[in-house]
C-alpha positions as CSV (number, residue, x, y, z in Angstrom):
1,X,23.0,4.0,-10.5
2,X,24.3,2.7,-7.5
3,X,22.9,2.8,-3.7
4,X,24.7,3.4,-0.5
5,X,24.0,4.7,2.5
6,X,24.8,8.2,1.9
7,X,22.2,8.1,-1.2
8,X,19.1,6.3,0.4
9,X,16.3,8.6,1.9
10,X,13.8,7.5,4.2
11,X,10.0,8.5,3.2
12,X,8.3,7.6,6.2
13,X,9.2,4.8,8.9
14,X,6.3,3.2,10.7
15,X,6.4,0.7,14.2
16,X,4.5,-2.4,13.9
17,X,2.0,-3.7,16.6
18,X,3.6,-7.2,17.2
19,X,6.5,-9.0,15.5
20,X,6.1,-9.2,11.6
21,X,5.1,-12.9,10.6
22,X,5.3,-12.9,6.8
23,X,6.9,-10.3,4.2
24,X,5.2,-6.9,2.9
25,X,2.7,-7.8,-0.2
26,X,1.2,-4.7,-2.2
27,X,-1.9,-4.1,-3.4
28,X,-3.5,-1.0,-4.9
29,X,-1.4,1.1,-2.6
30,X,-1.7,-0.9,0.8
31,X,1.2,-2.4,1.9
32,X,-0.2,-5.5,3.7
33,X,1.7,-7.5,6.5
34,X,1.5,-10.0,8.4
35,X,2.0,-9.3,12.1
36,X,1.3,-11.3,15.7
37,X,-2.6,-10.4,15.8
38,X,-3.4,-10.7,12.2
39,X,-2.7,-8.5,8.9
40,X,-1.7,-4.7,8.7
41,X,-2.8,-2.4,6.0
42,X,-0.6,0.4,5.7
43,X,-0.3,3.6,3.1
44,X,1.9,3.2,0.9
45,X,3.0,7.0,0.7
46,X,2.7,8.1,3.9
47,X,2.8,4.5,6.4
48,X,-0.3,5.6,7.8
49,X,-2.6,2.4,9.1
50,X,-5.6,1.9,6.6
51,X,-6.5,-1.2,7.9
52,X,-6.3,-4.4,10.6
53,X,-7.7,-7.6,10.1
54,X,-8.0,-11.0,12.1
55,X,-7.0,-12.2,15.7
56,X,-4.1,-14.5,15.3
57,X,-0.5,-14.2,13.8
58,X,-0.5,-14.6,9.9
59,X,1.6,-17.9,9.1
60,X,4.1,-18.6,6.2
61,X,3.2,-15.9,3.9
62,X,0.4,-13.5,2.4
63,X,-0.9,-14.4,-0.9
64,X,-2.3,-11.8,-3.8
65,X,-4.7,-12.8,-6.5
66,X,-6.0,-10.0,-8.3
67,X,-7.4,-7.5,-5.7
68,X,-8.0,-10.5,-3.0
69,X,-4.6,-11.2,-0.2
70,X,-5.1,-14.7,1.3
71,X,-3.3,-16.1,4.7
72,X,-3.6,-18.5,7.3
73,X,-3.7,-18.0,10.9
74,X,-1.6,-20.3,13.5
75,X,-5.1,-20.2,14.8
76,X,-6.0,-22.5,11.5
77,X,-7.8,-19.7,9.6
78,X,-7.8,-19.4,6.3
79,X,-8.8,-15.7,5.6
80,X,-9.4,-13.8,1.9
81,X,-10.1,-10.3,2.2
82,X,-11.0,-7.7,-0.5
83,X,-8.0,-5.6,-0.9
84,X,-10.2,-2.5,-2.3
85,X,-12.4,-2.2,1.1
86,X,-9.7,-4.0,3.4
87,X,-12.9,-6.4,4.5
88,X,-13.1,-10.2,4.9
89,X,-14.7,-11.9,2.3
90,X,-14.0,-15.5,3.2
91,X,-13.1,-17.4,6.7
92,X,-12.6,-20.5,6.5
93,X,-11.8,-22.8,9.9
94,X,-10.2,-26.3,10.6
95,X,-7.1,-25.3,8.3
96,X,-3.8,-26.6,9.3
97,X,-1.4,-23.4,10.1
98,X,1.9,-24.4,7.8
99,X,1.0,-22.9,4.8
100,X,-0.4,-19.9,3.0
101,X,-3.7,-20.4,1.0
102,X,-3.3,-21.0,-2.7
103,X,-5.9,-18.4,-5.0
104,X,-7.4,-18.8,-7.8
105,X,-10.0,-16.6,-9.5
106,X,-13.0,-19.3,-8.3
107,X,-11.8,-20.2,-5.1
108,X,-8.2,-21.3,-3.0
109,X,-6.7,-24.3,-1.8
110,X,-6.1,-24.7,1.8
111,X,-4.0,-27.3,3.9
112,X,-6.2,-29.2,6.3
113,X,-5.7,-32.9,7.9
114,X,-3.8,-34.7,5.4
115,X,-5.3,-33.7,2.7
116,X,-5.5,-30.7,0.4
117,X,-9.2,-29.0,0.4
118,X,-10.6,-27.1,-2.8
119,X,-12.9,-23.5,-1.0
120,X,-15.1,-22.3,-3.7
121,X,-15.7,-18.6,-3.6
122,X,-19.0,-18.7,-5.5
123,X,-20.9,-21.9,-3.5
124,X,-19.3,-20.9,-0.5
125,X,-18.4,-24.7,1.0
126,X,-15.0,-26.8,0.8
127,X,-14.2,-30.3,-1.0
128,X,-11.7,-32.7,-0.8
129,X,-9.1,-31.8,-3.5
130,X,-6.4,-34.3,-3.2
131,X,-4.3,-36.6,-0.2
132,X,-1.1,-36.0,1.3
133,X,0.4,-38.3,3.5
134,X,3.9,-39.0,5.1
135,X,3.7,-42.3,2.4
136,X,2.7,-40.7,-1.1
137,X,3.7,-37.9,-2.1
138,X,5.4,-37.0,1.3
139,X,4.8,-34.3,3.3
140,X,5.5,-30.8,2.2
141,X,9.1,-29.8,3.4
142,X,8.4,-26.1,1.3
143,X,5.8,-23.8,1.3
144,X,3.9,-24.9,-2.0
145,X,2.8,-23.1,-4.9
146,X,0.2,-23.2,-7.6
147,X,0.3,-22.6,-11.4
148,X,-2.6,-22.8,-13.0
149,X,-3.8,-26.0,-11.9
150,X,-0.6,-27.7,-10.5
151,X,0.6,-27.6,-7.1
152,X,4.3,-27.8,-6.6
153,X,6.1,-28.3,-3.5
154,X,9.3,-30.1,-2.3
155,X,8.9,-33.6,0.1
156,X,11.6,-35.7,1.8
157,X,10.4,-38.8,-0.1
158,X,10.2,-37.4,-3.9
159,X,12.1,-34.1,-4.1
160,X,10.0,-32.1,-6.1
161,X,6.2,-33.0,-6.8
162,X,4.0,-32.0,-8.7
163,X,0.2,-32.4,-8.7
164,X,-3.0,-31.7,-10.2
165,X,-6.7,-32.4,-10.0
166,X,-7.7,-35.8,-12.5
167,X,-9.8,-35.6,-15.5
């Protein structure tokens, strides 16, 4: 099959409050975006606004776990909410606003002050995960991503990297 124009029709078209700041994610029939004052949750048959969350403009992307979408704020908030009530479950401050969370199941990694923190969904407090500095490994120059337990990302110093946690 092949798509033109002439063969497209529109469901539904639906204004945004502010600028979009990330792509569309979906999740159990919510399309969520990121937009200048936080994240949009809109019907996926029909456009019609389920749901606004935050105060800030989402940064880099949104990020979907299971039913959980994860973002940072250029406020430096790191936000999870549960996709299924469209409600904050986690907020966590002093993150730096490049990059988008990374979930896991137990918990997410968030970019702060040279350094890569581990938030633990279950105790509810942040650790020190891992260093990154201009000198070793270099600083990100791409958003990051996680599989399984490594992080990749691209630096000016090593090309690609790859990390994970010791032991």
């Amino acid at each position: 099959m092949e798509l033109d124009a002439a063969s497209v029709v529109v469901l539904w078209e639906r204004e945004l409050p502010a600028e979009a700041t990330t792509g569309p994610v979906v999740v159990r029939d919510v399309i969520w975006v990121g937009v200048g004052d936080g994240v949009r949750g809109y019907d996926i048959f029909d456009g019609g606004q389920r749901y606004a969350v935050g105060d800030a403009a989402a940064v880099d992307r949104l990020v979907v776990e299971g039913d959980r979408v994860a973002w940072t704020s250029e406020a430096g908030r790191a936000y999870v909410l549960d996709a299924r009530s469209g409600s904050v479950e986690v907020e966590v401050e002093g993150v730096e606003p490049a990059y988008a969370p990374l979930l896991a199941e137990a918990g997410m990694l968030v970019w702060v002050e040279g350094a890569l923190s581990w938030y633990d969904f279950e105790a509810g407090e942040s650790r020190y995960w891992t260093r990154i500095t201009a000198s070793w490994p270099g600083l990100p120059e791409t958003p990051p991503v996680m599989v399984g337990r490594h992080v990749l990302f691209a630096t000016e110093l090593r090309g690609l990297v790859g990390v994970r946690p010791g032991g």
